[in-house]
N, C-alpha and C positions, 0 to 999 in steps of 0.2 A: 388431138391425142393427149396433148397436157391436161385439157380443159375436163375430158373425161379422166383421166386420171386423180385430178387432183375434186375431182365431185364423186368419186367413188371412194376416196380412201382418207379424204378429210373429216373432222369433225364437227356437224352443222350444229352450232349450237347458239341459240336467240340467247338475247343481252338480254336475260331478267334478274330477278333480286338477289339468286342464288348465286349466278355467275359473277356479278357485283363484288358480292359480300365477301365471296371467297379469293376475287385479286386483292380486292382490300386486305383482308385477314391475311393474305402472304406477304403481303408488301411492308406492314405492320410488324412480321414475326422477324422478316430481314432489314429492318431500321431500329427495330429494340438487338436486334443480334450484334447490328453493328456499333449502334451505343454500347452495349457492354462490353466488344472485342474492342474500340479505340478508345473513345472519350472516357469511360469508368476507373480502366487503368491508368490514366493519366492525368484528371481527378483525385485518386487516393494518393497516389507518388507526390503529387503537388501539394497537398494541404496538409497531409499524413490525419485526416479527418477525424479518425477514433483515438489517434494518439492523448488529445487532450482528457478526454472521456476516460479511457481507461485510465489512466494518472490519477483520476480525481476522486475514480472509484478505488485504486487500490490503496490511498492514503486514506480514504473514510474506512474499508474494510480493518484496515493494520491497525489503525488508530483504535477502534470498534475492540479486535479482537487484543490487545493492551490494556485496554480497560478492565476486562473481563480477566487479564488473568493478573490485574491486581486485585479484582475482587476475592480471587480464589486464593492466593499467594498464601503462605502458612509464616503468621505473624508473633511475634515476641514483643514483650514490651518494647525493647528497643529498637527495632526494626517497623513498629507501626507509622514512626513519625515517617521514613523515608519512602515506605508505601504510598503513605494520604498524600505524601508531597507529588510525586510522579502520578497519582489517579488525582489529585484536581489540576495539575497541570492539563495531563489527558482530558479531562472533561472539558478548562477552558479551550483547548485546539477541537474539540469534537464540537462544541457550540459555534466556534469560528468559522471553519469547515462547513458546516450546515448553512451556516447564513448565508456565505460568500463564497460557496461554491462555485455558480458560473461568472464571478466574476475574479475568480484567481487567474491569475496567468502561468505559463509553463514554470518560469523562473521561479515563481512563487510554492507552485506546487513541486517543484524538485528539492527548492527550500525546506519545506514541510517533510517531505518524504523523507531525506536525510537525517531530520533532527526527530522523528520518527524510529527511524533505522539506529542512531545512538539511545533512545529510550530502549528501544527492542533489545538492543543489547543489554543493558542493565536490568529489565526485567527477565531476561533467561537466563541471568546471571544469578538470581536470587533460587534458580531448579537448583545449584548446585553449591547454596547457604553463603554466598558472597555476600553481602552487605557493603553498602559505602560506610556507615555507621555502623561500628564494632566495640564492643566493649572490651576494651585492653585492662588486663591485667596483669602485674608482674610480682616477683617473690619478694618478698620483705626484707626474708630470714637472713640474708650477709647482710645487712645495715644492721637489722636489730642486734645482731652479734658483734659486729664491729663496735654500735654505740654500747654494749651491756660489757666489751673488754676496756673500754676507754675510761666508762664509770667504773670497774673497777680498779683502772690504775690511779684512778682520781681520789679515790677511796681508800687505795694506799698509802697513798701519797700525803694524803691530810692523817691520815691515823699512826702516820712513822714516823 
């Protein structure tokens, strides 16, 4: 009774290429499934893999985009010097950067990023006419009155 049973409602199917292929191809989709469900996650938590990468890319971008807005910056006599000073700075860190990119280290590149992050300041400081370099000026006129009452007491004084 089993025997007809299980020859009537089983599936006869011959081991050829098709059948092969297709345990293969499943067995394949639940061993890649299971790499990405355990080993992947725990993989990126461990080495933090892209953290370096992205770091190295966002001090070459910041750096890049610094550059460009001292290019653009609206310059005065006096305020050129401290421009050219802060973009050839930026140019020797953007030469450095490029060369020695993969062989910066985390420390190095947070180094970087920082003294980055203090230029970034000083150049969005200059949208709003800040200068480190300002030309000071102050009023004369009470000196020149002070000294123009002195010589004339001086003046009285020798003609009395």
């Amino acid at each position: 009774m089993r025997s007809e049973i299980a020859s009537r409602y089983s599936c006869k199917r011959k081991k050829d290429f098709v059948t092969v292929a297709a345990v293969v191809m499943f067995s394949a989709i639940v061993v890649f499934e299971l790499y990405l469900v355990f080993w992947l996650p725990v993989q990126l938590r461990r080495e933090n893999a892209m953290q370096k990468h992205v770091a190295r890319q966002r001090i070459t971008e910041l750096a890049d985009t610094l550059r460009y807005q001292c290019n653009t910056a609206q310059k005065t006599s006096l305020q050129k010097g401290e421009i050219e000073l802060i973009r050839s700075s930026l140019d020797i860190l953007a030469i450095y950067m490029r060369e020695n990119q993969e062989k910066l280290s985390m420390a190095q590149i947070q180094e970087l990023d920082s003294m980055l992050m203090r230029i970034s300041a000083i150049v969005n400081s200059w949208g709003a006419n800040r200068y480190f370099i300002e030309r000071e000026t102050f009023d004369t006129t009470p000196i020149l009155k002070a000294l123009e009452t002195k010589l004339d007491a001086l003046d009285k004084k020798q003609f009395n």
